[in-house]
C-alpha positions as CSV (number, residue, x, y, z in Angstrom):
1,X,0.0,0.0,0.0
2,X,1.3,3.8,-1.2
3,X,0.7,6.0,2.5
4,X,1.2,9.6,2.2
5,X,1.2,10.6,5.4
6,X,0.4,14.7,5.5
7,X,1.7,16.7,8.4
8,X,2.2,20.8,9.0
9,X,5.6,21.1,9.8
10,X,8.0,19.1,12.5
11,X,9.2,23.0,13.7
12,X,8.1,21.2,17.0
13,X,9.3,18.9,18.5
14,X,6.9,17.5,19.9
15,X,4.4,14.0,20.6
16,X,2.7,14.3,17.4
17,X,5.6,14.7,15.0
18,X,7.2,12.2,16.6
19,X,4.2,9.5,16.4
20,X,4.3,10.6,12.7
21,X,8.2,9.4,12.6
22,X,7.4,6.2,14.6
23,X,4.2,5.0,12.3
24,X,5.7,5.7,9.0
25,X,8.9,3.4,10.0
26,X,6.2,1.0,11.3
27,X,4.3,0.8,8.3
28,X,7.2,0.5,6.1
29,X,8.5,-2.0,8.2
30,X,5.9,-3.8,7.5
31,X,6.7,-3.6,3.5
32,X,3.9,-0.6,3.0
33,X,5.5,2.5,0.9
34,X,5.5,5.7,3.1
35,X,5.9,9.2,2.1
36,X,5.9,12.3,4.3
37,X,4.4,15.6,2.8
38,X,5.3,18.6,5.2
39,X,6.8,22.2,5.3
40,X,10.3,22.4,5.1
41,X,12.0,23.2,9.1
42,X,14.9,22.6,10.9
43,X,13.9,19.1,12.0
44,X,12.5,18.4,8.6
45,X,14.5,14.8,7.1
46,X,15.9,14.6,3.8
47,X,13.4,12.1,2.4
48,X,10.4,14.6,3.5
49,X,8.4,16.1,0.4
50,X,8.3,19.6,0.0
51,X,4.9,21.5,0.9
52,X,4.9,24.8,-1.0
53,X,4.8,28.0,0.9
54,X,1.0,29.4,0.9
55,X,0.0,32.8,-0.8
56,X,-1.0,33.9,2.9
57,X,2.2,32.8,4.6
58,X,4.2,34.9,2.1
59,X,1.7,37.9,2.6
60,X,2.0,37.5,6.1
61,X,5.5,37.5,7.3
62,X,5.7,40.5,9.0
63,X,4.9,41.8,12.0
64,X,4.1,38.7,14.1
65,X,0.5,39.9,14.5
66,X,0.0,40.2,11.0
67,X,1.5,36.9,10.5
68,X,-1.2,34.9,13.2
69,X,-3.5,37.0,11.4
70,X,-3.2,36.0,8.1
71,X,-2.0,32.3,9.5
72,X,-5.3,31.8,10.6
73,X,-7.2,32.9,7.8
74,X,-4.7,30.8,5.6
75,X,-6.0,27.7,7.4
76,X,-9.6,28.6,6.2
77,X,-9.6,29.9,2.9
78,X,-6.1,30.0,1.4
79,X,-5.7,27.0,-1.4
80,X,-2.3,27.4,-2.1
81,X,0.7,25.4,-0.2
82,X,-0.3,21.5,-0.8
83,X,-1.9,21.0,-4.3
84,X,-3.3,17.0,-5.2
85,X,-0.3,17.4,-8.5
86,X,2.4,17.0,-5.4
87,X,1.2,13.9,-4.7
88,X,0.0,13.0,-7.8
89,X,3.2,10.6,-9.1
90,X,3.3,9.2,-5.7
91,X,0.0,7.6,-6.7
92,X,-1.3,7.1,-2.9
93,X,-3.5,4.7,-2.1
94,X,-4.5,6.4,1.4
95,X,-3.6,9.7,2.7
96,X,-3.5,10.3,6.5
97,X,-3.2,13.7,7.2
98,X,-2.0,14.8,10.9
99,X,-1.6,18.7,11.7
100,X,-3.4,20.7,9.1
101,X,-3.1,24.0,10.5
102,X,0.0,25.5,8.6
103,X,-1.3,23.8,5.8
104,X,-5.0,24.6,5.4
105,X,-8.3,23.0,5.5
106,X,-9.0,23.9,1.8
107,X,-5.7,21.9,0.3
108,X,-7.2,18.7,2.8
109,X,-10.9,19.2,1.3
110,X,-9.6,18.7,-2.2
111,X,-7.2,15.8,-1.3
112,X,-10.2,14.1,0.0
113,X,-11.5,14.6,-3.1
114,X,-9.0,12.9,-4.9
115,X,-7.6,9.8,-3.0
116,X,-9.2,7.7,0.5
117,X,-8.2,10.3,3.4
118,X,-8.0,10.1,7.1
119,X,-7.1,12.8,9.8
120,X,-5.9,11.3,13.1
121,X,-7.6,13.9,15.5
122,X,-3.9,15.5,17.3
123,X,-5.4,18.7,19.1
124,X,-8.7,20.6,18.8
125,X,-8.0,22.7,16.1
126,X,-11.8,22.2,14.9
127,X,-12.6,24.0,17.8
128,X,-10.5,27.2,18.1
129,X,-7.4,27.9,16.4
130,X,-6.0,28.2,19.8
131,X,-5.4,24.0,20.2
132,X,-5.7,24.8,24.1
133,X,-9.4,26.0,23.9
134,X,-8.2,29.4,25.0
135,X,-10.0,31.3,22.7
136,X,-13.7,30.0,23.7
137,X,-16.0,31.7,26.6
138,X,-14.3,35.0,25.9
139,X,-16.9,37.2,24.7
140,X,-19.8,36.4,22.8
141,X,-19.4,37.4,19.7
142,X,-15.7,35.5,19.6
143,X,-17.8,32.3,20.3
144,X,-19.9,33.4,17.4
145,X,-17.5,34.0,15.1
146,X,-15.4,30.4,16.8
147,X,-18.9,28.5,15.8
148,X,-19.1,29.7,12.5
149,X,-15.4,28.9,11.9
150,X,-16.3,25.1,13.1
151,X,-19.3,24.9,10.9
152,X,-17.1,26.0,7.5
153,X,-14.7,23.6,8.8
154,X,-17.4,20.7,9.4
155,X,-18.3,21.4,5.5
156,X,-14.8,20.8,4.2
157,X,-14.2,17.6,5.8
158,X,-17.5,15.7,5.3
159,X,-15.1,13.6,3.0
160,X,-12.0,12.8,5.2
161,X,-13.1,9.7,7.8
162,X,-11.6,11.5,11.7
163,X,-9.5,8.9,13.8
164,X,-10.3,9.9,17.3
165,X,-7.8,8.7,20.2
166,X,-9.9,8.9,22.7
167,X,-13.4,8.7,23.4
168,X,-13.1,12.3,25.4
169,X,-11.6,13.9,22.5
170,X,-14.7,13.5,20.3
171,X,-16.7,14.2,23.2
172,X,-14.9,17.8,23.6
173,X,-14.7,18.5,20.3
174,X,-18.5,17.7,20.0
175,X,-19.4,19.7,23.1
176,X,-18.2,22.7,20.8
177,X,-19.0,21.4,17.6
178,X,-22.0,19.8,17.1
179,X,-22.0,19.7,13.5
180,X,-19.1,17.0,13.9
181,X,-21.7,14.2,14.5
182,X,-22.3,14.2,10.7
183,X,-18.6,13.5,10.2
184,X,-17.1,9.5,10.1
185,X,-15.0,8.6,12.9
186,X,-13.5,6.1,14.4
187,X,-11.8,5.7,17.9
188,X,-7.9,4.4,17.6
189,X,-6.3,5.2,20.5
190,X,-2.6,5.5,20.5
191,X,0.2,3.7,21.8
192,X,4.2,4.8,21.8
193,X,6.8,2.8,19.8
194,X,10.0,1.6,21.9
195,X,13.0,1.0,20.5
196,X,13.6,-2.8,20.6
197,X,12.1,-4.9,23.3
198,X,10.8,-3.1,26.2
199,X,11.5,-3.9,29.1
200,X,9.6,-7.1,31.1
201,X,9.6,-5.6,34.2
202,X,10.8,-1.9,34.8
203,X,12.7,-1.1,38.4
204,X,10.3,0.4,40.8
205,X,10.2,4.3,40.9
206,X,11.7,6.6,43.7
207,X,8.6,8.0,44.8
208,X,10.2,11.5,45.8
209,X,11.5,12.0,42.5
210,X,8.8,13.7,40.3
211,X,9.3,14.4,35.9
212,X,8.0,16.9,34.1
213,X,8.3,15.9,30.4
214,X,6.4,17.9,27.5
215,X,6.6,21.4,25.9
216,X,8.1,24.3,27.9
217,X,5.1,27.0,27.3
218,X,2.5,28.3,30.1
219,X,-0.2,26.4,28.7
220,X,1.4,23.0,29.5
221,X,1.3,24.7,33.0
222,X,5.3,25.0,33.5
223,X,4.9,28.2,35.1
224,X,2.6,26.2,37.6
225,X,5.0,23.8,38.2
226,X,7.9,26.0,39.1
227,X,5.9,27.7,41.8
228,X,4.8,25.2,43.1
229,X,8.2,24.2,43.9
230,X,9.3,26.6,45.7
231,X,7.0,25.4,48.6
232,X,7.9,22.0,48.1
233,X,11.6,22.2,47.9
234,X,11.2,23.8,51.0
235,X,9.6,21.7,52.9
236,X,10.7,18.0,51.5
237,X,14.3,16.5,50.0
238,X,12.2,15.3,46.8
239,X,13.9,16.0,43.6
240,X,12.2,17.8,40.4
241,X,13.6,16.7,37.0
242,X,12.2,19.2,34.0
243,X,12.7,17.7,30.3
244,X,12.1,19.3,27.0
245,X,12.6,22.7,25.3
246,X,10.4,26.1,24.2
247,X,9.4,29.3,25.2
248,X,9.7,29.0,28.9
249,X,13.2,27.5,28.9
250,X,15.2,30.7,30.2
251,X,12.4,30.5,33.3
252,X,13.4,26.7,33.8
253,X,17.1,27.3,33.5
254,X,16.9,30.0,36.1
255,X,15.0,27.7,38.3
256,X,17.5,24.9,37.8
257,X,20.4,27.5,39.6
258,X,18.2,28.4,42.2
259,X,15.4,26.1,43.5
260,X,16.5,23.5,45.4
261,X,16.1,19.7,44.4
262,X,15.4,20.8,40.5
263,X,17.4,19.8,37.9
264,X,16.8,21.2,34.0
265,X,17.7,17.9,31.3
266,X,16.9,20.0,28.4
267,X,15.6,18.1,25.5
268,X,15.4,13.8,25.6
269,X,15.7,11.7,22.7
270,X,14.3,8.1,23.5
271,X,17.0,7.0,25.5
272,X,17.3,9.7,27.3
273,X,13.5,10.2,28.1
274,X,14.3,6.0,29.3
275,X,16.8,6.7,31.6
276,X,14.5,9.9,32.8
277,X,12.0,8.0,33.8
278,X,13.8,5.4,35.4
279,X,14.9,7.8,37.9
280,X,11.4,9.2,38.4
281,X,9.0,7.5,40.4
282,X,6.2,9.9,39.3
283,X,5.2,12.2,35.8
284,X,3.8,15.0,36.3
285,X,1.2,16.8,33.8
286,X,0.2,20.1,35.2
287,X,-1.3,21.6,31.4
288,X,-3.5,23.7,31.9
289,X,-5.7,23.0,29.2
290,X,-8.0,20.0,28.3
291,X,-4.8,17.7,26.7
292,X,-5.5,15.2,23.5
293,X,-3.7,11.9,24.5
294,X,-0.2,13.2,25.9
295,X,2.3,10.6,24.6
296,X,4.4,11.3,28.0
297,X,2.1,9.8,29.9
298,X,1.9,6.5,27.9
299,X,5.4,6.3,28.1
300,X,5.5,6.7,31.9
301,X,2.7,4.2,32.4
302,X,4.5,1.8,29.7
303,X,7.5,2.7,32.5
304,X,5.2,1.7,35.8
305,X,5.3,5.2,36.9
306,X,2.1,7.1,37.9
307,X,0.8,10.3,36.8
308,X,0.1,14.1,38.8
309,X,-2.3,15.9,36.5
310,X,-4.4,18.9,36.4
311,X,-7.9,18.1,36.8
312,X,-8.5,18.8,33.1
313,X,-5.5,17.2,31.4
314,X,-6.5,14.2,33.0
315,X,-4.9,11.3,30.7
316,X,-8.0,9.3,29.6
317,X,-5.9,6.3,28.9
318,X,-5.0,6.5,32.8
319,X,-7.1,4.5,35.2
320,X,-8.2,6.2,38.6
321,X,-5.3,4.2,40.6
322,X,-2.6,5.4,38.2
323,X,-3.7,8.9,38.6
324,X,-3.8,11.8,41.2
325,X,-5.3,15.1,40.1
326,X,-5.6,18.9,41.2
327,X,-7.3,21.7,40.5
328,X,-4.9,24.9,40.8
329,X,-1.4,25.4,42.5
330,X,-2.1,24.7,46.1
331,X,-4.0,21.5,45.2
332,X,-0.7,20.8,42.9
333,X,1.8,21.5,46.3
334,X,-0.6,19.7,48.2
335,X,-0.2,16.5,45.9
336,X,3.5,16.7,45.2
337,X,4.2,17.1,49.1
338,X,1.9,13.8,49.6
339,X,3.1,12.3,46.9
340,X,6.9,12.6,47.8
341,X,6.0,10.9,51.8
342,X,3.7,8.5,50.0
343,X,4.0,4.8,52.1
344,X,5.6,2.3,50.1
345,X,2.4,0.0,49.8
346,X,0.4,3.0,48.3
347,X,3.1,3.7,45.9
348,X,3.1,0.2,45.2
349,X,-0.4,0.0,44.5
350,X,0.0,2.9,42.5
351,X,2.7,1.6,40.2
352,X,1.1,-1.9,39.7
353,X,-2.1,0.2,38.5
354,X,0.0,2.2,35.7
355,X,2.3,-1.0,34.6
356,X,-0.9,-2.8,33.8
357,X,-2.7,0.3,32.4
358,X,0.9,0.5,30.5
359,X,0.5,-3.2,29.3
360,X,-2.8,-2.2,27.3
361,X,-0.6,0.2,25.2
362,X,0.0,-2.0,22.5
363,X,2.3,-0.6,19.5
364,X,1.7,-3.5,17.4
365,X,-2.1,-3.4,17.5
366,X,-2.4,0.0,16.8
367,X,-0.6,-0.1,14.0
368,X,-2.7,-3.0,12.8
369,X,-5.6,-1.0,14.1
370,X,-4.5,2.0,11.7
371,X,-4.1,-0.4,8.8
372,X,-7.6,-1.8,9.0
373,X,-8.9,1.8,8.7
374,X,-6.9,2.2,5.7
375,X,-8.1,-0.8,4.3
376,X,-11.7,0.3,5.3
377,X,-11.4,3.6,3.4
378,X,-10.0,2.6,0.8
379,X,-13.0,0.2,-0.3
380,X,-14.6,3.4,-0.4
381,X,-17.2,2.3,2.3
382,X,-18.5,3.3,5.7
383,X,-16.0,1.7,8.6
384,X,-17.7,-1.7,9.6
385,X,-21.3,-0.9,11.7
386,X,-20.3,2.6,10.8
387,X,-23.0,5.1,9.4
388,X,-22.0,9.2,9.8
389,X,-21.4,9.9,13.9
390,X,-20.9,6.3,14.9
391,X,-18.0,5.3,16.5
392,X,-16.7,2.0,17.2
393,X,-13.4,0.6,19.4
394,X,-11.3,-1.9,19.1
């Protein structure tokens, strides 16, 4: 089977561009032909195709404002960029499209046109062009104007079949957008790829050493986490180990050299996340918006390590014993102080619950479970019991 897999750009770093990297080698493993369509960036590969820079992009550059501006309105009504003749002497037989914003809902419409599409569901772009939500409740007419966005959006995708991760996702998304229940879908939740065989049995976790692991930006609640930490350094010996990279780096740096117990591993490839979280005995998610299906916490539940979250980034791939939630930052000082004097049985109990929720994080079966969508649109039928706004698991 010919797979172009269609992404935005791998500027970020982050759990979606890498899934993107790990299913493509899976799916050529497996003797499928895989191409990557995406915007040229820094952490682009040589074997990427080119996606064209859009009319609005160019008109946009400058000043930053201007730039979102016309960014935004790109992703609605700008044609240019992707064009079906890029992929045309690749011949796919199924195009799975992951980011679209950058690239535009338009260019996705007419692909769907064209060859069997899919969009595995990454954020809630359908929502609000801000992927955290932040945008809705503001004022009324920006919900207004938000809905009417979601409903053109709705329109152009009636032809592309949505792979949901999680049951929650669709149910956000549809709690904004109820036109969505006329759209296909399909629930597939993910799983992480590890390198080689993973590990039988993982060494139990030192429950007074906490991991934060994600994005450095406010909205994955970073600037949460560091003030919080400053009444828990001072009050336990536990130990705070901060991995990744982005805007709030210089804050995290200057934490590093003066909070006490917290220590700044700047970005983790896979071995180095490994040997993270082989340290930790805990992951902590404090985002502080409603989060998709954070990859992190698979891989710390793949690891036997439970999970800190904010009430409404609450992995849903989590069970309640793997998980311990709050609702602001004394209810996140509050949990990180209990959790560093937790008893050994209760951390016990806690790690047993996330190594078998881990255990249900099958690569191999998603990957079959992504093939057997592609094989279902391809036939050009509904998926199996499937008519518009059904969903089914597996």
């Amino acid at each position: 089977m010919r797979i172009a897999m269609v992404h935005s750009s791998f500027a970020v770093r982050g759990g979606a561009e890498q899934y993107v990297r790990d299913l493509s080698r899976a799916l050529a493993a497996r003797g499928h032909e895989v191409r990557i369509f995406s915007r040229a960036s820094a952490n682009g590969q040589p074997d990427d195709q080119p996606v064209g820079t859009r009319l609005s992009d160019r008109l946009g550059r400058r000043p930053r404002l201007l730039r979102k501006v016309f960014g935004h309105l790109g992703d609605l009504i700008d044609p240019t960029g992707l064009r079906v003749r890029d992929l045309r002497s690749f011949a796919p037989d199924v195009v799975h499209v992951h980011n679209w914003q950058g690239i535009g809902v338009l260019p996705v419409a007419r692909l769907a046109r064209a060859y069997p599409t899919c969009h595995t569901v990454h954020d809630y772009a359908m929502c609000d062009p801000n992927n955290a939500l932040a945008n809705r409740g503001r004022t009324y007419l920006g919900d207004r104007l938000l809905r009417v966005r979601s409903a053109w959006l709705v329109r152009r995708l009636r032809r592309v079949t949505l792979l949901w991760p999680a049951q929650r996702t669709r149910d956000i998304v549809r709690n904004h957008v109820p036109g969505e229940a006329r759209l296909i879908g399909r629930i597939v939740p993910l799983a992480v790829y590890t390198a080689g065989e993973r590990p039988v049995e993982w060494p139990p976790g030192d429950p007074k050493v906490f991991l934060f692991l994600g994005a450095l930006t406010e909205h994955k609640g970073i600037d949460l986490l560091l003030d919080a930490w400053r009444d828990v350094a001072a009050t336990t010996d536990a130990t705070l180990l901060i991995a990744g990279d982005g805007a709030c780096r210089a804050a995290v740096e200057e934490a590093a050299d003066t909070l006490p117990g917290l220590r700044y591993l700047g970005y983790l490839d896979g071995p180095g996340k490994e040997a993270a979280l082989r340290r930790a005995g805990w992951l902590v998610l404090p985002s502080q918006w409603a989060e998709n299906y954070p990859i992190s916490c698979c891989e710390a539940l793949m690891a036997g390590r439970p999970i800190i979250s904010s009430r409404m980034a609450r992995p849903p791939m989590a069970s309640d014993g793997s998980v311990r939630t709050f609702d602001d930052r004394a209810g996140l000082t509050s949990v990180l102080r209990r959790a560093a004097t937790l008893p050994d049985h209760e951390y016990r109990a806690a790690a047993s619950s996330s190594a078998y929720d881990g255990r249900q994080l099958d690569w191999d079966r998603h990957v079959d479970a992504i093939l057997d969508s592609y094989e279902a649109i391809r036939t050009r039928t509904d998926l199996p019991g499937l008519l518009h706004g059904e969903v089914t698991t597996r």
